[in-house]
N, C-alpha and C positions, 0 to 999 in steps of 0.2 A: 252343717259345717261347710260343705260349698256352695251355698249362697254366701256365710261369713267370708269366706275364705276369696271369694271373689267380687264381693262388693253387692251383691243381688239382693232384692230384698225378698224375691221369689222365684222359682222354676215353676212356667205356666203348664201347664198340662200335662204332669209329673207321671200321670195314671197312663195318658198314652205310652210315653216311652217305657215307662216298666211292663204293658202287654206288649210291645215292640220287640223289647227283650226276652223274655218269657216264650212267647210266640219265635224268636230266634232260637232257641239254646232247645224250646221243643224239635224243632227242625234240626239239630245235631244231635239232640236222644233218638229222633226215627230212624236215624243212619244208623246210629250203635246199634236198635233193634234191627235194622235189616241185616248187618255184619252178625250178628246174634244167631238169626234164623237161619244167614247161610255159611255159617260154620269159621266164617273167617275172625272174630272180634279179637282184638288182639289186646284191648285193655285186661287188665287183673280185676275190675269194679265195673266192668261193662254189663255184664247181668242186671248189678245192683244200680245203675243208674240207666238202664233201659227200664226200668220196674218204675220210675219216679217219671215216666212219661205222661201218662194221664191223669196225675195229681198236679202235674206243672202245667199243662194244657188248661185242664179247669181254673188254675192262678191265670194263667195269661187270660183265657174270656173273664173272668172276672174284672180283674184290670181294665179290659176292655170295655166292658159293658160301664162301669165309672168312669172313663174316656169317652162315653157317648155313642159306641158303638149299636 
């Protein structure tokens, strides 16, 4: 829809930017785990999405590894 939506007739290297992100959003679960570990986490689903840390890590090298990594 946004390549239609912008005229593209592609987005080159789609795989890098989704381990990019992935690889991001890992690196703000490791913060919830450390607020986790030391008592402070202040979300209501911070357990539950510190838990989806090493499931979304193996997405991002995934990713990555189709990226050429």
């Amino acid at each position: 829809m946004y390549c239609q939506l912008t005229g593209r007739k592609q987005v080159p290297d789609l795989n890098w930017y989704f381990a990019f992100n992935m690889f991001r959003l890992v690196g703000i679960l490791q913060g919830i785990r450390g607020r986790l570990r030391e008592g402070n986490a202040t979300g209501e689903h911070a357990a539950e999405m510190a838990a989806r840390t090493p499931d979304y890590a193996q997405t991002a090298w995934e990713y990555a590894l189709r990226a050429g990594a």
